[in-house]
C-alpha positions, 0 to 999 in steps of 0.5 A: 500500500504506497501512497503520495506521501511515501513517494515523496518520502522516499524520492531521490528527487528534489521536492519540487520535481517529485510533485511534478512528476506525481501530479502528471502520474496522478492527474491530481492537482498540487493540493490534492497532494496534500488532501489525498495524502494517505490515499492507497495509489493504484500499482500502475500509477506508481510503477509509472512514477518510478520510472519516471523520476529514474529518468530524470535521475538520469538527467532527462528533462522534466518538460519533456517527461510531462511533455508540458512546459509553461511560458508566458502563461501559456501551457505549451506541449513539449517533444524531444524534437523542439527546444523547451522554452526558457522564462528568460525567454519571455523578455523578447515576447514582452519586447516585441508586445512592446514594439508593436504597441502602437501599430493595429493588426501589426505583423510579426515575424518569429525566426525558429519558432520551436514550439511555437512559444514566442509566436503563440504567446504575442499572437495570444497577447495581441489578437489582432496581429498577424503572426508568421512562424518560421523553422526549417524542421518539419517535426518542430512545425509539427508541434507549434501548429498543434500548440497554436491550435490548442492555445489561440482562439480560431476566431482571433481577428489576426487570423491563424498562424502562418506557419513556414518551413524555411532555413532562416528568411529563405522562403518568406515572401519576399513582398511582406513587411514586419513590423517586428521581427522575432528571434531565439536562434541556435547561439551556443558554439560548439565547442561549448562545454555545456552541450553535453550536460543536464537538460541540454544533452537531451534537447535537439542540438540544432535548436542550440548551436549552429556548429560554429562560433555561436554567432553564425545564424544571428549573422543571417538574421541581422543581415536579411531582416532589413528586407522583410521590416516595414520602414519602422519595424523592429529586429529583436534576436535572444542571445548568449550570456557573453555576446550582447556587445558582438551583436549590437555591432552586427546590427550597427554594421547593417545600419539598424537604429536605436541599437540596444541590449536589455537584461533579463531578471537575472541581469543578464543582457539576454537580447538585442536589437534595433530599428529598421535601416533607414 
């Protein structure tokens, strides 16, 4: 007879991660593990919660054993074939919501989208905005396509995601015009040793390094975002803890404006951008 309470009694994982895991078992809320603490757990249900948290002793990442991960509010489903998103990363949607303040049914582009994370949480915050999702892996389209299908309404004026298999801007209609353009790219280089620890051992590599210096795909954004931004759209990339000051001189060098890095909670400077060229 094994209840809740002896498995987090007897778990090798931290509190927090052993809740995690029961309440994905359980399909219980986080009180229910308190007010039905003394219940007798159905063997199934526990043999699945072992094997579980052995994964994770293993180093295998939470997000992808629950297969949810939250960002900016959103419950987001999470495969092995996308990037789990990150809570710094919610400082490049609030930034963008910021550039686009302004501009009724504005259109953003998002560079990579992975999950869909960046694109779905401004389409979901700013209805009205015509939102385009670019990534050149067929499963991770897979994926944002049915994130944005469970999170955004099907009626949102700015209609329904536009979704694009493409390497970088390679295949974006050329004639559109961004009034925001939105990227988290592969930045770690590859030589980095913390490819091969914790949750990124797990995570696609191509999703985090480019194979090279870290800066590679940024190069390609920065330098072909100018011919899809609007005349006062603006190019906002996520980047390496270490590599703000190389790319605002990406983005100066190719004659963006009002060139600047911004901080996340942890101090950081975790993105960069600026203004359309004139």
């Amino acid at each position: 007879m094994t209840t809740a309470t002896d498995l987090l009694r007897a778990s090798p994982l931290p509190a927090l991660e052993t809740r995690v895991l029961l309440t994905h078992v359980l399909g219980w809320r986080r009180t229910e593990l308190i007010t039905r603490d003394a219940e007798t757990l159905d063997a199934t249900a526990v043999a699945r919660f072992e094997a579980l948290a052995a994964r994770r002793g293993a180093g295998e990442p939470i997000a992808q054993l629950t297969g949810k991960r939250e960002f900016f509010g959103l419950d987001f489903d999470v495969t092995p074939d996308v990037l789990i998103p990150r809570p710094e990363t919610e400082l490049l949607v609030e930034t963008a919501l910021d550039a686009i303040a302004g501009t009724p049914n504005a259109r953003v582009l998002d560079l990579g989208t992975g999950t869909g994370a960046i694109a779905i949480a401004i389409a979901h915050a700013r209805p009205d905005a015509r939102v385009f999702a670019v990534d050149r892996s067929p499963a991770a389209l897979d994926v944002a396509r049915r994130n944005a299908d469970r999170l955004l309404d099907p009626a949102r004026a700015g209609g329904a995601l536009t979704f694009i298999e493409s390497d970088w801007t390679a295949n974006v209609d050329a004639s559109l015009r961004f009034d925001a353009i939105v990227s988290n790219p592969p930045y770690i280089a590859c030589d980095d040793p913390h490819l091969a620890q914790g949750d990124l051992r797990f995570e696609p590599r191509g999703a985090l390094t480019d194979e090279a210096d870290g800066l590679s795909a940024i190069r390609v954004i920065v330098e072909t975002a100018p011919l899809l931004l609007a005349p006062t759209g603006a190019l906002w990339i996520e980047h390496g803890y270490d590599q703000a000051d190389a790319v605002r001189q990406l983005l100066s060098a190719r004659g963006f404006t009002a060139v600047r890095s911004l901080r996340d909670l942890a101090g950081i400077e975790r993105i960069s951008g600026g203004l359309a060229p004139a």
